[in-house]
Backbone as a ProteinNet text record, in pm:
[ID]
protein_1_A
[PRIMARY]
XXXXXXXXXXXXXXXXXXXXXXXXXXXXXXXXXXXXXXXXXXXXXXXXXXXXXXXXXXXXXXXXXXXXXXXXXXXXXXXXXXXXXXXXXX
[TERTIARY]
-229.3	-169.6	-28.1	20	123.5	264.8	231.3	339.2	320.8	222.6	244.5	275.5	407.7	515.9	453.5	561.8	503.6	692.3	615.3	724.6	716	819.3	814.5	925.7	931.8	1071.1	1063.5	1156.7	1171.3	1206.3	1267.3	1359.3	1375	1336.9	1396	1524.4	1592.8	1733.8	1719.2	1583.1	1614.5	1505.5	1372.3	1303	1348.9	1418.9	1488.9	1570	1655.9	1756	1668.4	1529.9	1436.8	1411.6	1330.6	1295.6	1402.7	1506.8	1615.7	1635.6	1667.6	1658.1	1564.3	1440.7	1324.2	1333.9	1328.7	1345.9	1475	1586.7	1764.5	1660.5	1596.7	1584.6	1447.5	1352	1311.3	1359.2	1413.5	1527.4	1592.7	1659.4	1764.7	1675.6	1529.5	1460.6	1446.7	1407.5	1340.2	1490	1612.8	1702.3	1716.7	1764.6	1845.1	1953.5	2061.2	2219.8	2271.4	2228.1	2315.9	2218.8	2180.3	2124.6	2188.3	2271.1	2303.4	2384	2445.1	2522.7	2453	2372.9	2275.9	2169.4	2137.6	2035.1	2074.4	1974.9	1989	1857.2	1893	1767.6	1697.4	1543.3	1485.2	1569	1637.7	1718.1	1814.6	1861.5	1955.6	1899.6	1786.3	1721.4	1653.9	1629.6	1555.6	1652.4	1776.5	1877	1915.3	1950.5	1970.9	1905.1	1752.9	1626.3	1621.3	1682.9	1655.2	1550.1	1500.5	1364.3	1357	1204.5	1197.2	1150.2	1149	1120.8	988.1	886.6	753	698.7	816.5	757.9	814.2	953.2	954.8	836.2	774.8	685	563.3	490.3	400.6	467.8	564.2	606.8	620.4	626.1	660.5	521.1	406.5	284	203.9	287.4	220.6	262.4	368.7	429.2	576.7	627.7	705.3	858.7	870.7	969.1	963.3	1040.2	975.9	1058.1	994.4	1016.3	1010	1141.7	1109.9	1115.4	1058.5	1026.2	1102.9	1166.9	1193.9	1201.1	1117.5	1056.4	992	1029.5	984.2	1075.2	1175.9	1278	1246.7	1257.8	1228.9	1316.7	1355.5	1495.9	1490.5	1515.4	1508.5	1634.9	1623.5	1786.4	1843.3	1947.2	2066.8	2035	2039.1	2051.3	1875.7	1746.4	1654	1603.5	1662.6	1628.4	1678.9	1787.6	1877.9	1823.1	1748.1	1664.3	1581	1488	1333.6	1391.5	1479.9	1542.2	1542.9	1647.3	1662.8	1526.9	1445.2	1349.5	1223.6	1217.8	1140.6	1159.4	1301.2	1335	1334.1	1333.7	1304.2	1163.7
2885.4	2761.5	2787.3	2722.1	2738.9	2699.1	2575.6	2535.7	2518.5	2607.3	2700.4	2779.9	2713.3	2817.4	2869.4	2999.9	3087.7	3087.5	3061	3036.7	3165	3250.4	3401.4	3347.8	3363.5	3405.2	3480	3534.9	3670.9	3590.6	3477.2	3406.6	3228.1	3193.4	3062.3	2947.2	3020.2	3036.6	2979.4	3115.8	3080.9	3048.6	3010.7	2911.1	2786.1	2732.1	2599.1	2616.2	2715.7	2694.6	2644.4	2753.6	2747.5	2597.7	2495.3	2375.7	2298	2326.2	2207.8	2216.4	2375	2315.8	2261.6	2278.4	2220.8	2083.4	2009.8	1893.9	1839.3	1870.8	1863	1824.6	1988.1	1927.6	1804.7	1772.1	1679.4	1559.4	1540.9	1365.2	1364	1479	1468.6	1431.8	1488.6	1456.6	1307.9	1218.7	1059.6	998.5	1029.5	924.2	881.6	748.8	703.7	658.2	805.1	773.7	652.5	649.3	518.9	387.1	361.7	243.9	232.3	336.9	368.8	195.6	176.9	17.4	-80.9	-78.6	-186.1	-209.9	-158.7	-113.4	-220.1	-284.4	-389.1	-370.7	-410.2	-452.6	-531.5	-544.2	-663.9	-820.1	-778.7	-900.5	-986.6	-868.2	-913.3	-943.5	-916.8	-967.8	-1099.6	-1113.5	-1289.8	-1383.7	-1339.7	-1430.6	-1476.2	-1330.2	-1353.3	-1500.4	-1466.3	-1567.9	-1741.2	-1729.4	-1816.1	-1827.7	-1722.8	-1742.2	-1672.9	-1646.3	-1604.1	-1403.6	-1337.6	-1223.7	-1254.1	-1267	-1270.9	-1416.1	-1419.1	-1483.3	-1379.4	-1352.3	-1207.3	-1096.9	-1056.9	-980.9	-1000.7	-1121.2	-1214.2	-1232.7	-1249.2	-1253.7	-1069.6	-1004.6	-895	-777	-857.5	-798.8	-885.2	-1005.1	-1080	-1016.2	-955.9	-901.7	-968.1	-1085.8	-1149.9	-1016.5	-948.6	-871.7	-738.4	-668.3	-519.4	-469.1	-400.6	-304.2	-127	-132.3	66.1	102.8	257.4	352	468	483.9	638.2	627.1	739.5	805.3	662.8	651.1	503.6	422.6	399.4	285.4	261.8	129	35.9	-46.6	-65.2	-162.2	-242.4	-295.3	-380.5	-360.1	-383.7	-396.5	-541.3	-531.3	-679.8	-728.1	-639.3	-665.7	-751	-645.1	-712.1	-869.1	-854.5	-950	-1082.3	-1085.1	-1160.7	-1219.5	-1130.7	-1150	-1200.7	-1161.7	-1223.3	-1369.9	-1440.9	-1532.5	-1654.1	-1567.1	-1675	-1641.8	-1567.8	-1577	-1665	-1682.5	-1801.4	-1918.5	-1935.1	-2080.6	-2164	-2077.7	-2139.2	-2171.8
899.2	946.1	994.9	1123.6	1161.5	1056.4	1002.3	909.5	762.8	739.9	623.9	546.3	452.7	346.5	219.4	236.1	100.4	41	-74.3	-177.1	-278.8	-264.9	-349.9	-425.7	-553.8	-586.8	-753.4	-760.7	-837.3	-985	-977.8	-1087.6	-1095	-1163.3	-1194.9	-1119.5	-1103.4	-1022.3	-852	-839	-710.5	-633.9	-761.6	-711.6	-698.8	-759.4	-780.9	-642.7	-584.5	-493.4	-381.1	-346.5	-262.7	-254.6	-352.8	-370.8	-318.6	-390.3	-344.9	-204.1	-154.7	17.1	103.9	42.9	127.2	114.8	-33.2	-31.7	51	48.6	150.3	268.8	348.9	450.4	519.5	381.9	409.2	411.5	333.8	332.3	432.5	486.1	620.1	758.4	720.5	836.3	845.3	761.6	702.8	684.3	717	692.5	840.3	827	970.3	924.7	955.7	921.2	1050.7	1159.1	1228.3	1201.3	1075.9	1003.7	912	828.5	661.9	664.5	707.7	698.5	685.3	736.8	763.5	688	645.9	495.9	414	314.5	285.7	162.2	32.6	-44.3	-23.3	-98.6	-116.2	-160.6	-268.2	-299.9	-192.6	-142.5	-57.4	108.8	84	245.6	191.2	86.6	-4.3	44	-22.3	-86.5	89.4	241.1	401.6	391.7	363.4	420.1	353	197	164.8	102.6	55	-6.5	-127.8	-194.2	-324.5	-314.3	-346.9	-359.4	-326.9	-411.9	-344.2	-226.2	-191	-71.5	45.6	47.2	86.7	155.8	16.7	18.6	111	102	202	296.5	353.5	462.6	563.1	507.1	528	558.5	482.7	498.8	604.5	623.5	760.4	875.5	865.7	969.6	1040.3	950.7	987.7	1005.4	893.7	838.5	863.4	906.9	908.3	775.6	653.8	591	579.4	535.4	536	436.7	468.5	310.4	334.1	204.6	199.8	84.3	95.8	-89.4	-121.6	-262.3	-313.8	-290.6	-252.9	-215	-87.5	-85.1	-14.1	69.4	168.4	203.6	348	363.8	534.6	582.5	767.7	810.1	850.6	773.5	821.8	975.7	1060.8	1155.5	1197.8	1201.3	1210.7	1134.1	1026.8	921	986.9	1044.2	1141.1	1217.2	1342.9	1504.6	1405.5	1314.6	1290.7	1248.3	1208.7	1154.1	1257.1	1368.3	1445	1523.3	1535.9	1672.3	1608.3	1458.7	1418.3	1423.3	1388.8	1469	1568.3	1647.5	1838.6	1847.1
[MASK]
++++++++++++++++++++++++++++++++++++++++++++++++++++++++++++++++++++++++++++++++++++++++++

């Protein structure tokens, strides 16, 4: 396989160093640093909307909301949360 790693290591030390950079450069791949501001919890995209957490949630699996993932955290952006806001109102 083309993107298939072999993980050697002699010691404890520097299997761990090995791991930690692979994981580094997976997160660096899955972040969007010109979002980092804008990032926003569940709570705090409820409280934008006016609503309850699991209404939130139903709203978000209707497609009203866009949610993102990285890793297991979960978060929406200020900014979209905003447009979907006012573009339901009209």
């Amino acid at each position: 396989m083309e993107n298939e790693k072999v993980i050697i290591a002699t010691d404890r030390k520097t299997l761990t160093d090995v791991l930690n950079e692979m994981f580094k450069k997976r997160t660096e791949e899955k972040a969007l640093p010109e979002f980092e501001g804008d990032k926003i919890s569940k709570l705090q995209a409820a409280k934008i909307a006016g609503i309850t957490i699991p209404t939130l949630n139903k709203l978000t699996t209707k497609g009203k909301f866009k949610q993102y993932n990285l890793g297991r955290r979960k978060y929406f952006l200020r900014s979209e949360m905003i447009e979907a806001l006012r573009n339901n109102k009209s």
